[in-house]
Biotite code that builds the C-alpha atoms (Angstrom):
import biotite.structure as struc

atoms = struc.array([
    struc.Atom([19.491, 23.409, 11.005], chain_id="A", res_id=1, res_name="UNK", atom_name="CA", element="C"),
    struc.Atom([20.865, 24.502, 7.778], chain_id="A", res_id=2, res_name="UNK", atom_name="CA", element="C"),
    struc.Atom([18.216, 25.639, 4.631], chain_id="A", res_id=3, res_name="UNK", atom_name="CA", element="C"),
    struc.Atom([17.283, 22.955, 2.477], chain_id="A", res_id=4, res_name="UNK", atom_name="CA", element="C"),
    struc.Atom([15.627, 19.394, 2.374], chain_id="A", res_id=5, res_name="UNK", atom_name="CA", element="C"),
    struc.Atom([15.502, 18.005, 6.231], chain_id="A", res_id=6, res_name="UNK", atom_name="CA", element="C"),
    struc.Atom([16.186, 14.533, 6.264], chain_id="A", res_id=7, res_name="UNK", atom_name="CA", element="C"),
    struc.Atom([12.432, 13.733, 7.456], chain_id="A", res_id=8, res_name="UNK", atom_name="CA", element="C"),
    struc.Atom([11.217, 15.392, 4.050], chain_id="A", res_id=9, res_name="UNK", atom_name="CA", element="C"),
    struc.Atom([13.937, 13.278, 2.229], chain_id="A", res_id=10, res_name="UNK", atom_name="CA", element="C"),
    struc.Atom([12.052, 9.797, 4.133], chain_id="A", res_id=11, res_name="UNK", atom_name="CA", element="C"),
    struc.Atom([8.686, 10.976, 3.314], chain_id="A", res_id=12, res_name="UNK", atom_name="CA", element="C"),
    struc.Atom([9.551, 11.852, 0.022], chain_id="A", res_id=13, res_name="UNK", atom_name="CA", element="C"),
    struc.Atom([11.756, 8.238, -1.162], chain_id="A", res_id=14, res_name="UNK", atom_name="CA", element="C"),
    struc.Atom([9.220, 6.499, 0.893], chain_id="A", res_id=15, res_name="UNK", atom_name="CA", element="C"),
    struc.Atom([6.273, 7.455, -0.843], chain_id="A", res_id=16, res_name="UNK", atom_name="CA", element="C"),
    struc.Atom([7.396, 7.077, -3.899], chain_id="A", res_id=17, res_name="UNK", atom_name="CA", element="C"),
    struc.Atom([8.807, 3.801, -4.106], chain_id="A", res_id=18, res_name="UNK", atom_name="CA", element="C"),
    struc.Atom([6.223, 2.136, -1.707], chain_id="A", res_id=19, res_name="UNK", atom_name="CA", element="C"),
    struc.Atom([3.787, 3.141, -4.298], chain_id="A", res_id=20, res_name="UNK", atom_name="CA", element="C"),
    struc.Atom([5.766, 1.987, -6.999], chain_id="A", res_id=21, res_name="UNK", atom_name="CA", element="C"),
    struc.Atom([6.662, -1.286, -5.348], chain_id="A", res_id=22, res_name="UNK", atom_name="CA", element="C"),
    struc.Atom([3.101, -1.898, -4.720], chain_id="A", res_id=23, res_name="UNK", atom_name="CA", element="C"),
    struc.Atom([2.215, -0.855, -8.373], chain_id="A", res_id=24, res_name="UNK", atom_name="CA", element="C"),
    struc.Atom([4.958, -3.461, -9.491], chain_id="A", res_id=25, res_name="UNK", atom_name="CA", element="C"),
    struc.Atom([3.122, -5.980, -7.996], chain_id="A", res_id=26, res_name="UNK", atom_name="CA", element="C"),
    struc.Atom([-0.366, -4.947, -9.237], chain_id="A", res_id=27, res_name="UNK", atom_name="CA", element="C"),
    struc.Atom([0.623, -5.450, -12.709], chain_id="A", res_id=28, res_name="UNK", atom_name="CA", element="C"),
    struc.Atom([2.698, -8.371, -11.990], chain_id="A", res_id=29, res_name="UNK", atom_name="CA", element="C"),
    struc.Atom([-0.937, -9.986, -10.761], chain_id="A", res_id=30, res_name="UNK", atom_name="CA", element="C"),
    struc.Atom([-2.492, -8.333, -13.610], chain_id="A", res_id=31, res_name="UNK", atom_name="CA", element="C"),
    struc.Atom([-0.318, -9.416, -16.262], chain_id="A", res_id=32, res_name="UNK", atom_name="CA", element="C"),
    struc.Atom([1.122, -12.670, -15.345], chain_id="A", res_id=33, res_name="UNK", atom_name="CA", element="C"),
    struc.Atom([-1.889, -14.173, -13.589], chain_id="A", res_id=34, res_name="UNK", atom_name="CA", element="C"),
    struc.Atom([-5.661, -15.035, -14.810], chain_id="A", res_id=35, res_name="UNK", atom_name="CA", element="C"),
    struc.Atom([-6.578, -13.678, -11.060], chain_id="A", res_id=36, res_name="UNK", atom_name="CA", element="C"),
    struc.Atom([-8.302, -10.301, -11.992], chain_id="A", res_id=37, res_name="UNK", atom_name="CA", element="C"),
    struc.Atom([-10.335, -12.205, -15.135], chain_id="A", res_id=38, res_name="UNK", atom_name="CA", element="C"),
    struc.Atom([-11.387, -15.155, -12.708], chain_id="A", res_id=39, res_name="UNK", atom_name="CA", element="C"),
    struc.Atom([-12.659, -12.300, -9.938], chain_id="A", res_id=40, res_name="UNK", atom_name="CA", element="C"),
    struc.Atom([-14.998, -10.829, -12.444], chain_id="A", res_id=41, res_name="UNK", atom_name="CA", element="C"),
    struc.Atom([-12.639, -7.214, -11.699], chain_id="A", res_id=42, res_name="UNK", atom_name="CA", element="C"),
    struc.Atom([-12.188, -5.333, -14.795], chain_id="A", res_id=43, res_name="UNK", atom_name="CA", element="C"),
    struc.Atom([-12.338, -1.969, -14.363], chain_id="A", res_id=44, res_name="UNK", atom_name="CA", element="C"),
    struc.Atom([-9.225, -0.146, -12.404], chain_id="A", res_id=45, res_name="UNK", atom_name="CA", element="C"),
    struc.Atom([-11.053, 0.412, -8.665], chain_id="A", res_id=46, res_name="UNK", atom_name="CA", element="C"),
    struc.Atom([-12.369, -3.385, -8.548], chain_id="A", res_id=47, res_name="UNK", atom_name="CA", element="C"),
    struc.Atom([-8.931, -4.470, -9.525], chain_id="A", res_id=48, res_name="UNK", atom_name="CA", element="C"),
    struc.Atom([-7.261, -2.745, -6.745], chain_id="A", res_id=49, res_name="UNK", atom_name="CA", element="C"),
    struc.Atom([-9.946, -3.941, -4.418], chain_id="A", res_id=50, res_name="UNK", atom_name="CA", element="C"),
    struc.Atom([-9.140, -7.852, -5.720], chain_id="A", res_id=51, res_name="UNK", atom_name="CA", element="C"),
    struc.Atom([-5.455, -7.133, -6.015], chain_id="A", res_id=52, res_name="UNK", atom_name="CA", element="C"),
    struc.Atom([-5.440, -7.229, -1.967], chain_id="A", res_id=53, res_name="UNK", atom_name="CA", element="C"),
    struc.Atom([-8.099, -9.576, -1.327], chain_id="A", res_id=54, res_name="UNK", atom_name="CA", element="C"),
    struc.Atom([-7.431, -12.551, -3.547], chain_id="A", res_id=55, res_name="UNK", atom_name="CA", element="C"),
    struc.Atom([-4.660, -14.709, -1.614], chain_id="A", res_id=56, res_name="UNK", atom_name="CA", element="C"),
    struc.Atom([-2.646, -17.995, -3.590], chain_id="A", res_id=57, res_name="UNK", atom_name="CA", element="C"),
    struc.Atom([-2.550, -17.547, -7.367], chain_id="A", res_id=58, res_name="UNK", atom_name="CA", element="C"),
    struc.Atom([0.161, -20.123, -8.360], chain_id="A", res_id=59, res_name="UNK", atom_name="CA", element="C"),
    struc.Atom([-1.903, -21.630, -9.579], chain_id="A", res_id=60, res_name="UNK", atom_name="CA", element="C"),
    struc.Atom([-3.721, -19.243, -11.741], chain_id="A", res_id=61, res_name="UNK", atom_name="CA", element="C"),
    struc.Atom([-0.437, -18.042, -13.184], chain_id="A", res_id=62, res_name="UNK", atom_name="CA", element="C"),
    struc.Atom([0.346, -17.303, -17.078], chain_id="A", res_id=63, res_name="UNK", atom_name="CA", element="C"),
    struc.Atom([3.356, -18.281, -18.907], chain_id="A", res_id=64, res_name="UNK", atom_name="CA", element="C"),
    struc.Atom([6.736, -16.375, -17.660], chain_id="A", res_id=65, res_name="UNK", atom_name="CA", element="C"),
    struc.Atom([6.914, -13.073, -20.008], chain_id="A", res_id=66, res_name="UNK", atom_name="CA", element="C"),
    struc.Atom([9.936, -13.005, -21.886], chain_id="A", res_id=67, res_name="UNK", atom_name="CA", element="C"),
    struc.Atom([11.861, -9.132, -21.827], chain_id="A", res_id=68, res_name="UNK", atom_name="CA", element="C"),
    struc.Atom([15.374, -10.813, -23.239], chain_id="A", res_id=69, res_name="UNK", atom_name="CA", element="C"),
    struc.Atom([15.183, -14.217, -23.700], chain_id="A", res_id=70, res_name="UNK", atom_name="CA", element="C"),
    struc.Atom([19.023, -14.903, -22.917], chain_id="A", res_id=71, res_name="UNK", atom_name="CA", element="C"),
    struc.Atom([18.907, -13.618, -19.559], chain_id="A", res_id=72, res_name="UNK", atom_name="CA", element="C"),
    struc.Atom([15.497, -12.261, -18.008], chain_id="A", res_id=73, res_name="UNK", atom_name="CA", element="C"),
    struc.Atom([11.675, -13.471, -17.731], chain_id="A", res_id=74, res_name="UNK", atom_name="CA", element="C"),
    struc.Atom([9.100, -11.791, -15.809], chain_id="A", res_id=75, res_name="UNK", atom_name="CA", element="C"),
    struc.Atom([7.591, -14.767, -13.957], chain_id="A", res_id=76, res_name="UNK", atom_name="CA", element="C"),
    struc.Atom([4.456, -14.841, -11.032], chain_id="A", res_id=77, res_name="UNK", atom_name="CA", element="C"),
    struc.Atom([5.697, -16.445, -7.619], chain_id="A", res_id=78, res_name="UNK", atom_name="CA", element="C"),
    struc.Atom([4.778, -16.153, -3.807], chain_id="A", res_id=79, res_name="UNK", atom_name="CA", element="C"),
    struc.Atom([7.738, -16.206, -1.354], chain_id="A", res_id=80, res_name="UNK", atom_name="CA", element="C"),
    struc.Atom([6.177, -16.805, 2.621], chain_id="A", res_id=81, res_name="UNK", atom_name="CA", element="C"),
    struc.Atom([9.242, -17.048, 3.342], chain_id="A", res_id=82, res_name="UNK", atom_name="CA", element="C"),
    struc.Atom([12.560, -14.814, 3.856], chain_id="A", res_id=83, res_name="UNK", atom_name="CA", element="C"),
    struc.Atom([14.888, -14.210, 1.121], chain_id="A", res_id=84, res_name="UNK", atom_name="CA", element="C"),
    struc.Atom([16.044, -17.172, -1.362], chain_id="A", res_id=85, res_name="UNK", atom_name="CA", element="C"),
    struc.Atom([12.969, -18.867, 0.375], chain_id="A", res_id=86, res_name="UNK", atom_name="CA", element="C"),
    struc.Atom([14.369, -19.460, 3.747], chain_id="A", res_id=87, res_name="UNK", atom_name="CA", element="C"),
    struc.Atom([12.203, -20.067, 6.531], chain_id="A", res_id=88, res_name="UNK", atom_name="CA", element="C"),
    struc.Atom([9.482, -20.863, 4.253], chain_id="A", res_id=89, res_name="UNK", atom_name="CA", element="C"),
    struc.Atom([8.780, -24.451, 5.516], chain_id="A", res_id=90, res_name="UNK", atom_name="CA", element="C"),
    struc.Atom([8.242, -23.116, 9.107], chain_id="A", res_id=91, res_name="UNK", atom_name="CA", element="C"),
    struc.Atom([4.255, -23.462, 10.310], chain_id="A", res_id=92, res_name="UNK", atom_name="CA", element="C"),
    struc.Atom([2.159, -20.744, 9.114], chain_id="A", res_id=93, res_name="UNK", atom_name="CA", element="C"),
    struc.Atom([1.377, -19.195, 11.765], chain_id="A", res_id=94, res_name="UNK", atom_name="CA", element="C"),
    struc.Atom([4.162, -18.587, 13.480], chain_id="A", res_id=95, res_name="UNK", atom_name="CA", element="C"),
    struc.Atom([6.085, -17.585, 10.231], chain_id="A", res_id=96, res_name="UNK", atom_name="CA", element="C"),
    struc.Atom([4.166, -15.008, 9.226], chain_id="A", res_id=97, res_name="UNK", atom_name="CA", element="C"),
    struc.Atom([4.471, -13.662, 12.823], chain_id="A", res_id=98, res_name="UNK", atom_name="CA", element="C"),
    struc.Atom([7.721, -14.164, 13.055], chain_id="A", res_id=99, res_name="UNK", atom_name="CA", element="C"),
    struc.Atom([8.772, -12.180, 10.118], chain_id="A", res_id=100, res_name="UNK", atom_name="CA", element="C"),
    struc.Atom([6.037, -9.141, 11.077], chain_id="A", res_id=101, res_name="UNK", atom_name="CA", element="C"),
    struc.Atom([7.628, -8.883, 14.349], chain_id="A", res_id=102, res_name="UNK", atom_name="CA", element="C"),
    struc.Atom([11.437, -9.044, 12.965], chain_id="A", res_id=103, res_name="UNK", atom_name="CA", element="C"),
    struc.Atom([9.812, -6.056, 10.126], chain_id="A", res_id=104, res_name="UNK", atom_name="CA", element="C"),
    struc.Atom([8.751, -4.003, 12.382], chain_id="A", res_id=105, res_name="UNK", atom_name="CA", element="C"),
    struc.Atom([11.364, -4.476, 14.777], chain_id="A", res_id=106, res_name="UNK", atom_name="CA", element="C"),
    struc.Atom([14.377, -4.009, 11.925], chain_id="A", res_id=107, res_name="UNK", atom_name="CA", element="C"),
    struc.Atom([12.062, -0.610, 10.623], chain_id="A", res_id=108, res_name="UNK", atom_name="CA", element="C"),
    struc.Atom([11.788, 0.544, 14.857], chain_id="A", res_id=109, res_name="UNK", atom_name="CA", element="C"),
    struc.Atom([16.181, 0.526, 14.510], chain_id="A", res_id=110, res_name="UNK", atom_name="CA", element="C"),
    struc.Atom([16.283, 2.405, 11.565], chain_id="A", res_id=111, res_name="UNK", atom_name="CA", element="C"),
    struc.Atom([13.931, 4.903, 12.411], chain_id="A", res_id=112, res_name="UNK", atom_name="CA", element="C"),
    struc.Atom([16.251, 5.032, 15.426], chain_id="A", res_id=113, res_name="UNK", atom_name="CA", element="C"),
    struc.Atom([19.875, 5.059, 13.638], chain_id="A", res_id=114, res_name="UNK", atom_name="CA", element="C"),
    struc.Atom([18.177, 7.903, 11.054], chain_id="A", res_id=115, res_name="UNK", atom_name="CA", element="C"),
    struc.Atom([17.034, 10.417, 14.071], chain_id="A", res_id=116, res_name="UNK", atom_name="CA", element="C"),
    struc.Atom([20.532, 10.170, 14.979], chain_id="A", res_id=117, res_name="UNK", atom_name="CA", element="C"),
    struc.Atom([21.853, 11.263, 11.334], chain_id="A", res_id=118, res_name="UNK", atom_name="CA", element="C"),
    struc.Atom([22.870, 14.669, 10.831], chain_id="A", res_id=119, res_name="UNK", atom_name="CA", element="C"),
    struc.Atom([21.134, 17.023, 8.420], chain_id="A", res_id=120, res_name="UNK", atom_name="CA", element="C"),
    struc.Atom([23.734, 16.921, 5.923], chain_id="A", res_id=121, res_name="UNK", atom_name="CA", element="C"),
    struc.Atom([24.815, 13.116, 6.024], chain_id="A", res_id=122, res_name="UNK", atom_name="CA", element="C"),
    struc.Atom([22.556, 12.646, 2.320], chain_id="A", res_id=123, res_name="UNK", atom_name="CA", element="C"),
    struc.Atom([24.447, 9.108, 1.462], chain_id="A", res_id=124, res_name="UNK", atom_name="CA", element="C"),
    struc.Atom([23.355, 7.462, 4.837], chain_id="A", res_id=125, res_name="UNK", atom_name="CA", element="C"),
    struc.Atom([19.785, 8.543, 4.222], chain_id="A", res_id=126, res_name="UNK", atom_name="CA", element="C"),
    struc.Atom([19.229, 7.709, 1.314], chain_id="A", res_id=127, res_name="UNK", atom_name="CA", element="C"),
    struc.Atom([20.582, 4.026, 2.017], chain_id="A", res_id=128, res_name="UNK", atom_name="CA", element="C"),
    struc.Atom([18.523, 3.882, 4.695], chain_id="A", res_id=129, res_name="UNK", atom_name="CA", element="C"),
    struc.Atom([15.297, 5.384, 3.070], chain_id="A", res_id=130, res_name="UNK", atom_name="CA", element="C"),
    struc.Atom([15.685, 2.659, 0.619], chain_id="A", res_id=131, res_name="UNK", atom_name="CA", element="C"),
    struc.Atom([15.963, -0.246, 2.940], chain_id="A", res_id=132, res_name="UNK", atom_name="CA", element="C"),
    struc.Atom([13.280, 1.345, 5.022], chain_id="A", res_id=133, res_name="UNK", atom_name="CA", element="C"),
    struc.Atom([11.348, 1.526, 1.755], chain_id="A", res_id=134, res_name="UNK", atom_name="CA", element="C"),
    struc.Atom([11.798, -1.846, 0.868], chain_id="A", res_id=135, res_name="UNK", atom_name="CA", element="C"),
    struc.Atom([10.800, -3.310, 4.245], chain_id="A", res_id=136, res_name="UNK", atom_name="CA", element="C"),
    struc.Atom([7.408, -1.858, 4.183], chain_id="A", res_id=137, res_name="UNK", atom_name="CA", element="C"),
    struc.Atom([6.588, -3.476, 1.039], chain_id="A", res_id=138, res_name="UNK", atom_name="CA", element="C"),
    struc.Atom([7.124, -6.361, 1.954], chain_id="A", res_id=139, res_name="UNK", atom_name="CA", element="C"),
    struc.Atom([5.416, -5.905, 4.750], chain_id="A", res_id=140, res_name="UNK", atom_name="CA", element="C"),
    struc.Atom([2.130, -4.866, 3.402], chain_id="A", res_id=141, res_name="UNK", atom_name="CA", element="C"),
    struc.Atom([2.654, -8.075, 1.442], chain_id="A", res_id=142, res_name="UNK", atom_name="CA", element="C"),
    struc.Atom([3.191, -9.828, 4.094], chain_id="A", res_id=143, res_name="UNK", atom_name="CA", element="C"),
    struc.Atom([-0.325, -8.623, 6.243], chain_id="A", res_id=144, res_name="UNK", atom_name="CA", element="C"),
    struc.Atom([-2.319, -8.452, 3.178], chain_id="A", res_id=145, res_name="UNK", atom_name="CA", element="C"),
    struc.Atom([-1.634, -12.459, 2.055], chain_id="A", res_id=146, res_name="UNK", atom_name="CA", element="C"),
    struc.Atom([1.197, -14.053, 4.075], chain_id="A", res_id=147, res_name="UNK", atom_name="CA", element="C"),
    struc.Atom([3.827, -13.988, 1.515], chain_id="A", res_id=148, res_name="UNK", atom_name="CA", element="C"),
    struc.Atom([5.286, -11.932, -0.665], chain_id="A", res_id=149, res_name="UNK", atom_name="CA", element="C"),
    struc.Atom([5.241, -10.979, -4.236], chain_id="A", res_id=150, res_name="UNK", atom_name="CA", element="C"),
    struc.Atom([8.268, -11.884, -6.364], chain_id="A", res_id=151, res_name="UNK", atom_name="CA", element="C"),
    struc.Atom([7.987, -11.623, -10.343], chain_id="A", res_id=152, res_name="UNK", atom_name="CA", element="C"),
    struc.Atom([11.655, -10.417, -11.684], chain_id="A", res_id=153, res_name="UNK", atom_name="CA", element="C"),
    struc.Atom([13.541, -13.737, -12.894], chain_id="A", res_id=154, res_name="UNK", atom_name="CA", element="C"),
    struc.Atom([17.036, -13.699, -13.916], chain_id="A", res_id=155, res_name="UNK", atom_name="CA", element="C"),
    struc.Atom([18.591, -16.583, -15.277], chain_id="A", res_id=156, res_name="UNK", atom_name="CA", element="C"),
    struc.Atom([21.902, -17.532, -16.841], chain_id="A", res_id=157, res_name="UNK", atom_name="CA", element="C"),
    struc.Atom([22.550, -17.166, -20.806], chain_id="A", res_id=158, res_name="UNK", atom_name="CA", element="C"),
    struc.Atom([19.763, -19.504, -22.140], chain_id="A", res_id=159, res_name="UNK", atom_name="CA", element="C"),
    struc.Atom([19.376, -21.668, -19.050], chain_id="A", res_id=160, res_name="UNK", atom_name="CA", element="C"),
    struc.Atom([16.480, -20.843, -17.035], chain_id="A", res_id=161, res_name="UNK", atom_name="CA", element="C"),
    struc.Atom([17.013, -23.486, -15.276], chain_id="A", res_id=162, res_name="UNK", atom_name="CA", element="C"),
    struc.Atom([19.819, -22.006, -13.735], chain_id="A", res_id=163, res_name="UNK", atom_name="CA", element="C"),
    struc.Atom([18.071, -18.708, -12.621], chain_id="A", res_id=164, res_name="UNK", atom_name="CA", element="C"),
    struc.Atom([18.791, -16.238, -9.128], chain_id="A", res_id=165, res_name="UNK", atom_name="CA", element="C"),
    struc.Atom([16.045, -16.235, -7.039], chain_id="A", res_id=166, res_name="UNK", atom_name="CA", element="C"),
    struc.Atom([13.070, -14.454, -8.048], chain_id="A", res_id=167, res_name="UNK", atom_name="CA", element="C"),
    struc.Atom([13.043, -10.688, -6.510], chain_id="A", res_id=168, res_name="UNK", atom_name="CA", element="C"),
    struc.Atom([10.686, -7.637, -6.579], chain_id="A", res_id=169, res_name="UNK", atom_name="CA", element="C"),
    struc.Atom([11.469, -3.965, -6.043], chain_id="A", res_id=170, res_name="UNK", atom_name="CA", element="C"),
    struc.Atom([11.534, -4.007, -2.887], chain_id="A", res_id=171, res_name="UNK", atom_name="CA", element="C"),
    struc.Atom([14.024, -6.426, -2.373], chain_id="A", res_id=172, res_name="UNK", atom_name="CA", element="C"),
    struc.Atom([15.933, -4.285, -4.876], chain_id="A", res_id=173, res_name="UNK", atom_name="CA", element="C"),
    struc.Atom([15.345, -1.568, -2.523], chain_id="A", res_id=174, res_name="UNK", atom_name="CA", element="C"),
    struc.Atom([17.143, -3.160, 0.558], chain_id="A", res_id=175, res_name="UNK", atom_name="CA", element="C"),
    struc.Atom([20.074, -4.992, -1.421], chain_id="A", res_id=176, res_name="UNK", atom_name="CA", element="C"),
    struc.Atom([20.898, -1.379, -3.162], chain_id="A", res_id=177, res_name="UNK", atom_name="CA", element="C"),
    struc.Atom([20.212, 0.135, 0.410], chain_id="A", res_id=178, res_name="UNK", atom_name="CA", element="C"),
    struc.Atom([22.650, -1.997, 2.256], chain_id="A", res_id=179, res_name="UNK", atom_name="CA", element="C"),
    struc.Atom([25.394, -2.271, -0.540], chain_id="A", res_id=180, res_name="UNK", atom_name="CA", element="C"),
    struc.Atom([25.006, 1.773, 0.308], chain_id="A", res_id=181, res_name="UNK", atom_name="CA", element="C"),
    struc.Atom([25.432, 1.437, 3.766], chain_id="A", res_id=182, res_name="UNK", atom_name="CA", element="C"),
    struc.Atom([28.706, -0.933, 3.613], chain_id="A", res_id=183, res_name="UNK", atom_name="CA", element="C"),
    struc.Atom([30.226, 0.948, 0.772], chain_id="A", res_id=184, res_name="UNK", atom_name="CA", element="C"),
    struc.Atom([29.338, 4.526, 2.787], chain_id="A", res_id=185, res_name="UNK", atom_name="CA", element="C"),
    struc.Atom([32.607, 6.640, 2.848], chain_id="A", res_id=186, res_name="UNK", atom_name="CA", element="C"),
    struc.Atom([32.658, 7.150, 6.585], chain_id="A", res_id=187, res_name="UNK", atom_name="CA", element="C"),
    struc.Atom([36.548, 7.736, 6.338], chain_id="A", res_id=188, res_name="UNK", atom_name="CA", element="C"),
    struc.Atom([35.722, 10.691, 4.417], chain_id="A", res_id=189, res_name="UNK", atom_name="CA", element="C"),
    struc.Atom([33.231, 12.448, 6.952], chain_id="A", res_id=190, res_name="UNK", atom_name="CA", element="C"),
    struc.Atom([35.129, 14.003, 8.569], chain_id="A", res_id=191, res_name="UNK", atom_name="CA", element="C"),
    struc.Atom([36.561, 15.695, 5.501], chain_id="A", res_id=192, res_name="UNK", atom_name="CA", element="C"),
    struc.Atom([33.082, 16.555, 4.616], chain_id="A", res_id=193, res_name="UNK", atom_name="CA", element="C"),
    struc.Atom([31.836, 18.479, 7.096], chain_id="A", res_id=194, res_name="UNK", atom_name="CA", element="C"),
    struc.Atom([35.646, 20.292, 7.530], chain_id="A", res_id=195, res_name="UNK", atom_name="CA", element="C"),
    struc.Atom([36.045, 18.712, 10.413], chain_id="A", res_id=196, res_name="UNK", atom_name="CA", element="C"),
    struc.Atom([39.696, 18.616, 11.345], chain_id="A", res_id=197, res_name="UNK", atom_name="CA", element="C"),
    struc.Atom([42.092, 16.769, 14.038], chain_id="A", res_id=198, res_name="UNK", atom_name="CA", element="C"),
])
């Protein structure tokens, strides 16, 4: 193996940092567009955290969407159970939230699978799939701490909200950017790369 970074350091590394920042994404999206943390009696940091992952189904204790630019982006609370865009979301309860565990952890099993496979060297492909990876375990903690996931980022057309793209987290952010990665990845090039030669 040549010096530098392995490619399991590179996981850890993206990994823990953007789970954690997912998760702290959503914290203050609970925080600051909810009433949840007041109506649990949690005000100081630790009891927060401890209510952030036990309350379940604050709709209906949301605040008003937070403006950041008022032609094109609010910050606004909602709770997806579903997949993205909402599909799926009508499905029973039980078997949803099953159904999309399973499908996680099965879709995280193949990547840890296509990574091992990776060489050293091939930075592009592991990063794309760091970030996807990333992203899916967000969710999923979502997902087995409260059935649903966290969405709060709203984008909406010049001064129409009503005409808005689905509302998204980081993590979701994290497997779009991951995958645009993975079908834009130079693989015509590789072989240039690593002076590989006919």
């Amino acid at each position: 193996m040549r010096g530098g970074l392995s490619k399991w350091t590179l996981l850890a590394a993206i990994f823990a940092v953007m789970v954690v920042s997912d998760q702290w994404s959503k914290f203050l999206a609970v925080d600051r567009l909810t009433w949840a943390f007041q109506r649990a009696g949690a005000a100081d940091p630790v009891a927060k955290v401890r209510a952030f992952y036990a309350v379940k189904h604050l709709e209906p204790l949301a605040r008003p969407p937070h403006v950041v630019w008022d032609p094109m982006w609010r910050m606004t609370y909602a709770e997806n159970p579903g997949a993205a865009w909402g599909m799926l979301r009508d499905l029973p309860d039980g078997f949803r939230h099953g159904f999309f565990v399973v499908m996680t952890l099965g879709a995280l099993g193949f990547i840890l699978w296509y990574f091992r496979k990776l060489g050293n060297d091939e930075r592009f492909m592991q990063v794309a799939l760091s970030f996807v990876f990333s992203g899916a375990v967000g969710n999923l903690l979502d997902r087995l701490a409260r059935g649903y996931v966290i969405d709060f980022v709203q984008w909406h057309w010049w001064r129409k909200p009503q005409l808005y793209w689905p509302i998204f987290n980081l993590a979701d952010s994290l497997i779009v950017v991951g995958v645009a990665m993975i079908l834009l990845h130079p693989t015509g090039k590789k072989g240039e790369a690593k002076g590989v030669h006919p």
